[in-house]
C-alpha atoms as one frame of an Amber mdcrd trajectory, in Angstrom:
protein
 -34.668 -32.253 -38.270 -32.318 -33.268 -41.515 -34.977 -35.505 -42.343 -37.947
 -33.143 -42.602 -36.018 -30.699 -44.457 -34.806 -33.173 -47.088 -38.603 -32.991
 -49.434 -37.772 -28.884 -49.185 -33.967 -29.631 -50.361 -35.366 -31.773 -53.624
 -38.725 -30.103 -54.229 -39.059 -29.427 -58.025 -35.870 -31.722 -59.224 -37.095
 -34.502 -60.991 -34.788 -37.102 -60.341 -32.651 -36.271 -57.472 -29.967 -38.682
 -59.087 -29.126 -36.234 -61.618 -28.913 -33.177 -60.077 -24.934 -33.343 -60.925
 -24.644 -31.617 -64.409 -20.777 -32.925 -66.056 -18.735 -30.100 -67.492 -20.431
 -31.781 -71.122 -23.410 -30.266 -70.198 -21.602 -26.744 -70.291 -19.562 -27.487
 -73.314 -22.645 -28.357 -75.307 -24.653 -25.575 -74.049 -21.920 -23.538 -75.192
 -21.530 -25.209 -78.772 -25.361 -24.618 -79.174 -24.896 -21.004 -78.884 -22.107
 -20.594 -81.229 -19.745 -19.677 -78.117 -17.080 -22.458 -77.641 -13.400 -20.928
 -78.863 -12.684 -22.852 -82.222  -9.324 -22.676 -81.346  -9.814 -25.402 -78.343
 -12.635 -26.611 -80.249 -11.564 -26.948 -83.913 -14.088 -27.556 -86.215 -13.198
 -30.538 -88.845 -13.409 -28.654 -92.459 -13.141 -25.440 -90.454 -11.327 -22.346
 -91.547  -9.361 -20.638 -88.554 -10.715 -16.895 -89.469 -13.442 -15.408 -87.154
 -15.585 -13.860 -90.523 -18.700 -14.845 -90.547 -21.689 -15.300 -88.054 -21.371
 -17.654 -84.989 -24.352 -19.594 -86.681 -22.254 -20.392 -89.257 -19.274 -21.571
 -87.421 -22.034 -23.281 -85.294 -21.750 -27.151 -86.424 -25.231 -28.948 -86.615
 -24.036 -32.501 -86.167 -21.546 -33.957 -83.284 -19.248 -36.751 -82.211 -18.600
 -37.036 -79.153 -16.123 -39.807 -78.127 -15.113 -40.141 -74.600 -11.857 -42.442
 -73.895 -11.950 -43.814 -70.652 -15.361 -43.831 -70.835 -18.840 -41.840 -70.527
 -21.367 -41.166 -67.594 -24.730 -41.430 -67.392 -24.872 -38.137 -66.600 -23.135
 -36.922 -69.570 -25.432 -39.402 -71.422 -28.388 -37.306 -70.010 -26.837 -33.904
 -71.223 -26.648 -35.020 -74.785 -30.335 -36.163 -75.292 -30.832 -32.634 -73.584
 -29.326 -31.253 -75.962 -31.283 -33.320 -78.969 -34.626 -32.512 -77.701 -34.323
 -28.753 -77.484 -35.242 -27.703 -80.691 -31.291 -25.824 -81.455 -31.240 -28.243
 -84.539 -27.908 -29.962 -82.817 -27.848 -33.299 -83.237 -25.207 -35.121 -80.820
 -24.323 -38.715 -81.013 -21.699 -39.999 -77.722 -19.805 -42.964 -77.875 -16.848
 -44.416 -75.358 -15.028 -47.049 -74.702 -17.610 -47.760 -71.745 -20.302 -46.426
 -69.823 -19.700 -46.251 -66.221 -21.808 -46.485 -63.313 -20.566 -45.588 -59.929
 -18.612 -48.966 -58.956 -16.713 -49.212 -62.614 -15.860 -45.371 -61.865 -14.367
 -46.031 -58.813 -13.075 -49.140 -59.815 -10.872 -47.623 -62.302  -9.872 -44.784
 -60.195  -8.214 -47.395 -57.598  -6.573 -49.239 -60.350  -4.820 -45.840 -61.624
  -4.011 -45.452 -57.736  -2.808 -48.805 -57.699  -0.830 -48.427 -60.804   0.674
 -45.289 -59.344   1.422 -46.015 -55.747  -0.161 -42.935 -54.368  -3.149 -43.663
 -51.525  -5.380 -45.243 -50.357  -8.660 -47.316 -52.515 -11.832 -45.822 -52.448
């Protein structure tokens, strides 16, 4: 039964790979629309004061640098966000990009490291 309802459960999804979306995705979406709060999202140059227009608090270009490294997912999000036609141009950097075994791989070192459960 599970089987022939599984072309229903990713009809219309075009790769059924990425159907996760990362909390970047949100962020960005966010930062598109002038809506992030510049006071968790400071803006370099930036004054603090709220005058003005969102679109002018609105950055055009971003760096994104994820420590610990970035997904593919979140890789996905950001070349969303370049070919939408806001005018936001993203660029995302880390110091790797993981796929699912370096993910994991890392989380059971940090278990390791701590002492707390099992491995993955």
């Amino acid at each position: 039964k599970s089987l022939k309802m599984a072309p229903r459960a990713v009809k219309g999804v075009s790769n059924v790979y990425t159907q996760h979306k990362p909390v970047l995705a949100e962020t960005l979406d966010l930062l598109s629309k002038g809506r992030l709060k510049e006071s968790d999202f400071p803006l370099v140059g930036s004054s603090s004061s709220t005058q003005g227009a969102a679109n002018a608090r609105t950055p055009k270009e971003v760096i994104i640098f994820m420590v610990g490294g970035a997904t593919f997912e979140e890789a996905m999000s950001v070349n969303s966000i370049n070919n939408s036609g806001t005018g936001l141009k993203v660029v995302l950097g880390g110091t790797c990009v993981h796929n699912s075994t370096s993910f994991t791989t890392e989380v059971n070192d940090l278990r390791n490291r701590s002492g707390t459960g099992a491995a993955f």
